[in-house]
BATOR-591697 format. One record per residue (C-alpha): residue in one letter; x, z, y. Coordinates in nm, 3 decimals. Each point is the difference from the previous one (the first is absolute). Layout:
N
> A	X	Z	Y
...
//
This chain:
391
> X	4.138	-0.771	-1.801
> X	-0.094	-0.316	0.149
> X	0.210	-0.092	0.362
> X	-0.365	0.012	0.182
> X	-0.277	0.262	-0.049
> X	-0.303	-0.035	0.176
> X	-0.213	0.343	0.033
> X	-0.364	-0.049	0.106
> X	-0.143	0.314	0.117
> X	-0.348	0.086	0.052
> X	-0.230	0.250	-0.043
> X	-0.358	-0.129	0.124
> X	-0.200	-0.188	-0.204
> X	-0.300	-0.073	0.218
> X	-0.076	-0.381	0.090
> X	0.233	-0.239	-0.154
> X	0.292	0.193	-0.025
> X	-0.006	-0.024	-0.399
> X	-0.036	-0.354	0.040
> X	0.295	-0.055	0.187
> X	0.252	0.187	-0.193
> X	-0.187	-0.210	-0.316
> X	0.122	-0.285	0.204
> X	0.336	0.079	0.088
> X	0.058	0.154	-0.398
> X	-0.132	-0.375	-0.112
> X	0.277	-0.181	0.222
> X	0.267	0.271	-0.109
> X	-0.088	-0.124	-0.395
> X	0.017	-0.349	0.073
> X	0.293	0.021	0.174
> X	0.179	0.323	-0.182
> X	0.326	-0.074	0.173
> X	0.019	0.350	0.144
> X	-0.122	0.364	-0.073
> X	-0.341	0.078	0.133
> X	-0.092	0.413	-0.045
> X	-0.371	0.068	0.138
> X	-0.105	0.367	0.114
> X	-0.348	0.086	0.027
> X	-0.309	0.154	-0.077
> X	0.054	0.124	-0.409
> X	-0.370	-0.165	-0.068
> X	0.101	-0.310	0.130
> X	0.358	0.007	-0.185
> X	-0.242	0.070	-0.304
> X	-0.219	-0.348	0.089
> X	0.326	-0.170	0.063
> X	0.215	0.109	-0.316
> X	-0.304	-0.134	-0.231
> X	0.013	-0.356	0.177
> X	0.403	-0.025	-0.007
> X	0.105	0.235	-0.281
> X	0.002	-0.302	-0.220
> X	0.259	-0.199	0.200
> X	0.101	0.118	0.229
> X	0.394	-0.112	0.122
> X	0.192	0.231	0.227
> X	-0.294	0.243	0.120
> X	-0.058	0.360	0.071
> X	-0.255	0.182	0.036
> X	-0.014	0.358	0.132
> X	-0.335	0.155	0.070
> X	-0.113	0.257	0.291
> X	-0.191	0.284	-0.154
> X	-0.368	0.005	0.127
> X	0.031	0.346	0.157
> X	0.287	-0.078	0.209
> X	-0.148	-0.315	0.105
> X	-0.320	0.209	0.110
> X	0.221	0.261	0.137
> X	0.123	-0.253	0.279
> X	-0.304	-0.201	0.068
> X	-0.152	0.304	0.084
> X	0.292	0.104	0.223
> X	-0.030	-0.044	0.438
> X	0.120	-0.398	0.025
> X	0.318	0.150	0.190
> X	0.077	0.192	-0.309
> X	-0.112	-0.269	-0.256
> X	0.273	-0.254	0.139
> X	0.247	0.233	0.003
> X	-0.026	0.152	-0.347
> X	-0.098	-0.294	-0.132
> X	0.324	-0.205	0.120
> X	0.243	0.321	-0.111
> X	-0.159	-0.102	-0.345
> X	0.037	-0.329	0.024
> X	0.400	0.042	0.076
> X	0.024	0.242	-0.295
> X	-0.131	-0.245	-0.185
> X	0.239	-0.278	0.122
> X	0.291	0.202	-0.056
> X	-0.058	0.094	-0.379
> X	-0.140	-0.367	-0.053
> X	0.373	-0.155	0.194
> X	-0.215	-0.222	0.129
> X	0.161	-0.249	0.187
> X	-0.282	-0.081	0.227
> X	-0.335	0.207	0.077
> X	-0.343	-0.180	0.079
> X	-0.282	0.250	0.135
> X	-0.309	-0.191	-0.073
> X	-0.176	0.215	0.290
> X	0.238	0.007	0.283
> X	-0.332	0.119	0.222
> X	0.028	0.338	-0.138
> X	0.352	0.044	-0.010
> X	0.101	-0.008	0.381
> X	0.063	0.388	0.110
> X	0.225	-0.003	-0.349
> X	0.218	-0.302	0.091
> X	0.044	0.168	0.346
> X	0.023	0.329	-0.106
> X	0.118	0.009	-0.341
> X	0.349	-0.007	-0.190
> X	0.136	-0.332	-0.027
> X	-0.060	-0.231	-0.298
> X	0.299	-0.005	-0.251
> X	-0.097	-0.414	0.008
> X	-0.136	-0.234	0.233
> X	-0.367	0.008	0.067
> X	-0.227	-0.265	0.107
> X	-0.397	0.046	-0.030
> X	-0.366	-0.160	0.042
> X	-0.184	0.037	0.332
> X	-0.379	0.030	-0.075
> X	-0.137	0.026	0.367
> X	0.205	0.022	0.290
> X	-0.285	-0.049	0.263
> X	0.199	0.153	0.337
> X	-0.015	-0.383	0.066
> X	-0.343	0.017	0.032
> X	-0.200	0.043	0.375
> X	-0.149	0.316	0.048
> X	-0.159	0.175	0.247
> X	-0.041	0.337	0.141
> X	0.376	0.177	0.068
> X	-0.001	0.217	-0.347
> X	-0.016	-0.322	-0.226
> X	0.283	-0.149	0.269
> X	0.190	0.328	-0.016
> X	-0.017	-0.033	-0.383
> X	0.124	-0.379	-0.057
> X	0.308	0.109	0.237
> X	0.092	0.298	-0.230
> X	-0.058	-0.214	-0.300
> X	0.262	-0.285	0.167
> X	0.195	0.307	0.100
> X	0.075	0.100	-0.380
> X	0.014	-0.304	-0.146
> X	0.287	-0.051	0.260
> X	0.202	0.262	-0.119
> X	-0.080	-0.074	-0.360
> X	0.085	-0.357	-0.012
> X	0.329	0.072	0.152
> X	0.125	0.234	-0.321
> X	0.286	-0.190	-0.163
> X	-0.138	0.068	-0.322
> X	-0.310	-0.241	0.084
> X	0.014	-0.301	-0.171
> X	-0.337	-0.181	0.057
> X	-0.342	0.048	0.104
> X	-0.267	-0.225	-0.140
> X	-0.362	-0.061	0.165
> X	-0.337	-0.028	-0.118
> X	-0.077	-0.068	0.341
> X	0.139	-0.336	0.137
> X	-0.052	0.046	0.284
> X	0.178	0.310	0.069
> X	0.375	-0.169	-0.077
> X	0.060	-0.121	0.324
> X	-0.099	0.371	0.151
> X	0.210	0.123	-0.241
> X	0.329	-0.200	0.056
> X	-0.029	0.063	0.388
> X	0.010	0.365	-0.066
> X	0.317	-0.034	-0.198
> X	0.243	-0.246	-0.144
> X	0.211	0.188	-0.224
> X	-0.255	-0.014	-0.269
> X	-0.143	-0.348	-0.168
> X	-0.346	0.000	0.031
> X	-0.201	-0.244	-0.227
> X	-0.368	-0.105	-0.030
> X	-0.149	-0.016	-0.414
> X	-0.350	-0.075	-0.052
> X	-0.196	0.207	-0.195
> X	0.004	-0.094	-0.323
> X	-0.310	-0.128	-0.208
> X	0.007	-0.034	-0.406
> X	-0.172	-0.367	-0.011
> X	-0.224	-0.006	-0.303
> X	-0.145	-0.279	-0.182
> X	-0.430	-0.027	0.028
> X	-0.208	-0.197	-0.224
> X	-0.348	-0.153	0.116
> X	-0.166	0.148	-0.264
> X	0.134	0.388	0.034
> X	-0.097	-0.029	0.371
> X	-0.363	-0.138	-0.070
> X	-0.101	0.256	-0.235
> X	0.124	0.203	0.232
> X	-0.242	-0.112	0.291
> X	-0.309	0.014	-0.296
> X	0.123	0.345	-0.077
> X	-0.007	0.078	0.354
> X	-0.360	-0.138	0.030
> X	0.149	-0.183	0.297
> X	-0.257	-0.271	0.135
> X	0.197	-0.375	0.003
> X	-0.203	-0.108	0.319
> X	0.103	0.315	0.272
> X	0.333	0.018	0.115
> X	0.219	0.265	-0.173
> X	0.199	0.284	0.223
> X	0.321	0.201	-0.151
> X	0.062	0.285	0.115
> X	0.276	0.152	-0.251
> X	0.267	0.251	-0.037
> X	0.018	0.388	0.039
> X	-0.346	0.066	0.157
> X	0.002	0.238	0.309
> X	-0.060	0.026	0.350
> X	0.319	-0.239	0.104
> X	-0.165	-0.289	-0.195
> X	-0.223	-0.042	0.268
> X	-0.295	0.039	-0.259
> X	-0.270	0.158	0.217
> X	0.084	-0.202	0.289
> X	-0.086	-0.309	-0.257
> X	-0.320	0.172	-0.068
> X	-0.133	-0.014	0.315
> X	0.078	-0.302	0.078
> X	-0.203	-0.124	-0.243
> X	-0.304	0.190	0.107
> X	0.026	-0.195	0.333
> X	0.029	-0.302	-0.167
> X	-0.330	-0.251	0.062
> X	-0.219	-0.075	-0.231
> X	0.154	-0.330	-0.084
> X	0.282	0.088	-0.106
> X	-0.003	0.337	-0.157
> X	-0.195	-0.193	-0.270
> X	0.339	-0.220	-0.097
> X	0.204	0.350	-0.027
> X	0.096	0.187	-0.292
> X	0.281	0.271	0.033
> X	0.165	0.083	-0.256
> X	0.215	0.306	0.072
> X	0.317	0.059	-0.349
> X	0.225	0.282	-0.034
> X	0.080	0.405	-0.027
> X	-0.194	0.200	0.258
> X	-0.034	0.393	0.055
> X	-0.306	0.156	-0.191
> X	-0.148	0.154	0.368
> X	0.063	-0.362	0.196
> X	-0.155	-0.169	-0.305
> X	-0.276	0.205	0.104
> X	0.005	-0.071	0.347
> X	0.019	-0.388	-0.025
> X	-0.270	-0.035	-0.300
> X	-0.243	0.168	0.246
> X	0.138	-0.280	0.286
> X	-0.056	-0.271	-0.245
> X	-0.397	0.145	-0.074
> X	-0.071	-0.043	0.355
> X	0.118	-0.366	0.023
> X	-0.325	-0.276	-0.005
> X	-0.090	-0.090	-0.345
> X	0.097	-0.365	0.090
> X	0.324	0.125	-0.034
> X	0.180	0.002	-0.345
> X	0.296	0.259	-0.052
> X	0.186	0.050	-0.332
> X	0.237	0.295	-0.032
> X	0.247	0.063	-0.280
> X	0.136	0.333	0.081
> X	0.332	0.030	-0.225
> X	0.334	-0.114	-0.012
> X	0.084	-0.356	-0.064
> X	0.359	-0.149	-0.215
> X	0.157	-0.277	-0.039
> X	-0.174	-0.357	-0.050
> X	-0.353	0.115	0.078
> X	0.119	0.108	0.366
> X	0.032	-0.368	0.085
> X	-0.371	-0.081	-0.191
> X	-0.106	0.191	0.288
> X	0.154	-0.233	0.262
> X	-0.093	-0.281	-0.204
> X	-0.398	0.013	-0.027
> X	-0.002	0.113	0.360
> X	-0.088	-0.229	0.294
> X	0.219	0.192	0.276
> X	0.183	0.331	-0.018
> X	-0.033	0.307	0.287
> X	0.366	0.147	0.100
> X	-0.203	0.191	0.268
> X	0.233	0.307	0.040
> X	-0.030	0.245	0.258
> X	0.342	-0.032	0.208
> X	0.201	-0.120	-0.284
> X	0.363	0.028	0.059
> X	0.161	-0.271	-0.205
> X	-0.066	-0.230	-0.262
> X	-0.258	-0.008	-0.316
> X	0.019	-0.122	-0.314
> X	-0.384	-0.129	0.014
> X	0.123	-0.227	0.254
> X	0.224	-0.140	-0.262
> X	-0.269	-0.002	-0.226
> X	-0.225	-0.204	0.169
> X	0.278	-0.225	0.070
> X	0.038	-0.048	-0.360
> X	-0.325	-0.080	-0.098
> X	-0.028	-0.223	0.380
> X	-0.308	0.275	0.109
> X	-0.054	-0.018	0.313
> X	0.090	0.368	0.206
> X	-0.250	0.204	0.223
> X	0.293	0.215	0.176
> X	0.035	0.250	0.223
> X	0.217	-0.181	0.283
> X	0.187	0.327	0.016
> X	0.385	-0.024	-0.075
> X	0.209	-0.181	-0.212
> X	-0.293	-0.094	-0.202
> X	-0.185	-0.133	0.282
> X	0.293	-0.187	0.148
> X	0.061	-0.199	-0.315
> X	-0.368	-0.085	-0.100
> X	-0.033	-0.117	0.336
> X	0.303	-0.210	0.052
> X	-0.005	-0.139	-0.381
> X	-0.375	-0.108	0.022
> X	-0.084	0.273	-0.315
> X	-0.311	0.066	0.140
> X	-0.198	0.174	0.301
> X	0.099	0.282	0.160
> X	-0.215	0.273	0.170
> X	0.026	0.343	0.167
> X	-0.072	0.185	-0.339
> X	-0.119	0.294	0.192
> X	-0.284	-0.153	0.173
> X	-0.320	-0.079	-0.259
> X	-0.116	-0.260	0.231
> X	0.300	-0.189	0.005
> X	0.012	0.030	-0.368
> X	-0.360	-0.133	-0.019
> X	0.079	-0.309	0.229
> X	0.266	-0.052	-0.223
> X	-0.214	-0.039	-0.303
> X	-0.275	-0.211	0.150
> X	0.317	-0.223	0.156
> X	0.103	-0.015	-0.386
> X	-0.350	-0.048	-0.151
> X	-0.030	-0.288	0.275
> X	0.351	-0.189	-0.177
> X	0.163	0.074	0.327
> X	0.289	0.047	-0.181
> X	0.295	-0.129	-0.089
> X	0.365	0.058	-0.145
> X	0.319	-0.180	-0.130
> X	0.035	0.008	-0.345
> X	0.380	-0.136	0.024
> X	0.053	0.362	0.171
> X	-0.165	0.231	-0.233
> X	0.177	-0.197	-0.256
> X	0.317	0.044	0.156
> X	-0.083	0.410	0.046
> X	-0.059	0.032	-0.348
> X	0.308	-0.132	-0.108
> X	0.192	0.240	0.259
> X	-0.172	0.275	-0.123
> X	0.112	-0.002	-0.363
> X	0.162	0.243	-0.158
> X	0.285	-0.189	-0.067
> X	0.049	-0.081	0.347
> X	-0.031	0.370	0.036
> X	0.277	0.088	-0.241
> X	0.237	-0.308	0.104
> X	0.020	0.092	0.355
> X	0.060	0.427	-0.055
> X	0.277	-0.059	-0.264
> X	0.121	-0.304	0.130
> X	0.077	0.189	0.268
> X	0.120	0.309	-0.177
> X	0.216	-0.162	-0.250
> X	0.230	-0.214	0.180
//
């Protein structure tokens, strides 16, 4: 067996978890240096043994049957994590991995302070650390000092390698709490994809989207964090004037009864008003088409803690952002000119906002959401976690 075996662990496959194990696998066959064994989900090991079987150098795959995986995502969260780590170091030990990578180290806190201790050195990814964040009201306060409290304890296990964040902003909290543990930033990762003019204007014809208004994204997993009904009214206290120049188009999966719910929204809006909806899930190329016939993309999350990929996005294509001003994601399309920012919870703010934009009283540096593209790939991704874990 190889000197160095890498075990990435994870059992979610909500979001972009998929993608990023996709991303780190891709690195790991470029560079097949070292043994890279990947334990997950047994449908994804299914997707992922079709699109390596044929080449694939120095790679395991060991899949997760469904009913366990059910079994512990239906468990209390204080369970979850620890079950779900006592796998994970089962796992480790009949894979002699040399080095363990928990792709979700969110869920795996009460384990790593509770649990047995790894037969290898663990390091994992941070999705949202937000005790960083101001709150108010002495519950919420009471809540960020437990979460420091634990994370404490937990970054001070020996076994702890490193602990990577999605959030950027949270490093600096991070190290103060403990320096026995390296703590690194890595951008969430974006597959770039190439668009041609052509694929994106039949897209706008099949769209039926009208050349002259200005065209709104509002994309992703549809629910009630997307800020979507907030949008809606909004535009109902838009003026005359400009309602007429907007067309919302509104892309991606969305619950049957909020589908519902927002389709009835969207019949009371002034006919003035154009809105497009394609309700389904959207892969590869076509996701940027999206960002490419639009005019300026909505990231108007409710109380977002940490970053977005549609922030990247729009960076990619150099769309302007409508943000909430909430966060990490308000912080940095604020200080890198990617757009406006607004208080995402307040329609009238988000309506100013939109006659501001209809008005071209915006601007933003293209040099920047250049440069935040190119930190966001995935290779950037996959460079800084093994670059890290390998030597």
């Amino acid at each position: 067996m190889p000197s160095k075996n890498i075990l990435l662990f994870d059992t979610d496959l909500r979001g972009h978890h998929a993608d990023y194990i996709s991303y780190l696998i891709d690195y790991q066959q470029r560079n097949p240096e070292f043994q890279l064994t990947v334990v997950t989900n047994e449908r994804l090991i299914t997707v992922f043994k079709e699109k390596y079987s044929t080449h694939a150098t120095k790679l395991t795959f060991i899949g997760i049957s469904e009913s366990e995986v059910t079994d512990l995502h239906q468990q209390h969260i204080f369970k979850r994590s620890y079950n779900e780590w006592q796998l994970f170091c089962r796992f480790a030990k009949k894979c002699q991995a040399t080095q363990g990578l928990l792709m979700y180290f969110d869920v795996f806190q009460i384990g790593l302070l509770f649990g047995s201790p790894p037969p290898c050195p663990v390091s994992g990814i941070y999705f949202r650390p937000d005790f960083h964040y101001k709150t108010s009201g002495w519950k919420s306060n009471l809540n960020a000092l437990r979460k420091k409290w634990m994370l404490r304890q937990i970054l001070a296990k020996p076994f702890l390698n490193t602990v990577f964040s999605l959030d950027k902003s949270a490093v600096e909290v991070i190290e103060s709490i403990s320096k026995k543990t390296t703590i690194l930033p890595v951008s969430d990762p974006v597959e770039f994809f190439e668009v041609s003019v052509n694929k994106v204007d039949s897209l706008r014809k099949e769209l039926g989207l009208n050349q002259n208004k200005k065209t709104f994204l509002l994309f992703g997993f549809l629910d009630d964090r997307k800020g979507i009904e907030k949008v809606i009214s909004a535009l109902n206290l838009l003026d005359l004037t400009y309602s007429t120049q907007v067309q919302l188009l509104l892309v991606g999966v969305i619950a049957a009864d909020y589908q519902e719910k927002i389709k009835h929204l969207i019949r009371k809006l002034p006919d003035s008003i154009i809105v497009r909806t394609v309700f389904e899930e959207v892969k590869g190329a076509k996701i940027q088409q999206y960002f490419e016939l639009s005019d300026y993309v909505l990231a108007l999350y409710q109380q977002h803690i940490g970053m977005s990929q549609i922030v990247i996005r729009a960076a990619i294509s150099r769309k302007p952002l409508i943000s909430s001003d909430y966060g990490l994601m308000g912080k940095l399309v604020s200080e890198k000119a990617l757009g406006i920012t607004v208080d995402s919870t307040n329609p009238e703010k988000i309506a100013a906002a939109f006659t501001a934009v209809l008005k071209n009283r915006i601007s933003v540096d293209e040099e920047a959401m250049a440069a935040l593209a190119n930190e966001n790939s995935e290779t950037t991704f996959a460079e800084t976690i093994f670059g890290k874990l390998l030597y």
